[in-house]
N, C-alpha and C positions, 0 to 999 in steps of 0.2 A: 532525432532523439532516440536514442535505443531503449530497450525496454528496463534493462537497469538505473537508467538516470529518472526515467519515467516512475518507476515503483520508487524512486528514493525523494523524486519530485513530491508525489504523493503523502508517502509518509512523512517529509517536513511539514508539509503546509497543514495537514490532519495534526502533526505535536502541536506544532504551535498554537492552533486553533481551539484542541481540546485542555492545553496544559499541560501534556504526557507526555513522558518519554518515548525514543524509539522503542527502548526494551519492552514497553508496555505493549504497544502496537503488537510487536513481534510475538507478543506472548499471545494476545488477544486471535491473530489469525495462526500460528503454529505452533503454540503453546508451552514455546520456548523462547528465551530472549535474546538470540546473539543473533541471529539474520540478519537485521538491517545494519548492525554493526560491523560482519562480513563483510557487507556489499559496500560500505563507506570507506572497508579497507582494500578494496579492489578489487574482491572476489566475485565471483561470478554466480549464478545458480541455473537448475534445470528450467528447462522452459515449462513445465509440467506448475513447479514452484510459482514461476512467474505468472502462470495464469492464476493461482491460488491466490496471490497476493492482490494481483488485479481484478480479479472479483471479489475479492470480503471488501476492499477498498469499494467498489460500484455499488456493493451493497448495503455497504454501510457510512458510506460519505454523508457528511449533516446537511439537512434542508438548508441550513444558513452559510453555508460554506460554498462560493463558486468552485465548481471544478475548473481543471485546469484546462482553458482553451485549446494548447498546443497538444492537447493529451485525448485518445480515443478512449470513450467512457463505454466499458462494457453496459450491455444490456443486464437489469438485476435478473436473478437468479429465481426460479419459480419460490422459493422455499425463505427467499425474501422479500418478496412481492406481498 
């Protein structure tokens, strides 16, 4: 699984979970809404982005939500510890 299906993995099961949109997501970790709508449209992002996505997601995934087995869960981040 690449790291783009992996960030877009993520971000569905987090909507559905929370009730939200992607835009919302997208606003929440880049404070803009159209990223996860990029990537759903085939576009790519920097691997820079991609770890940014993948840690506020490590960091912020709910107690009540399993993560995803097939998916490597960042270690949190000191400043969300």
């Amino acid at each position: 699984m690449d790291q783009r299906v992996k960030i877009l993995t993520l971000q569905s099961q987090l909507c559905e979970h929370i009730g939200r949109s992607h835009w919302a997501i997208s606003v929440r970790i880049f404070g803009k809404g159209d990223f996860f709508r990029r990537l759903l449209n085939g576009a790519d992002c920097r691997t820079s982005t991609a770890d940014r996505a993948m840690q506020w997601f490590a960091d912020n995934w709910p107690d009540d939500l399993a993560w995803p087995k097939d998916i490597s869960r960042p270690a949190k981040s000191k400043r969300a510890a």
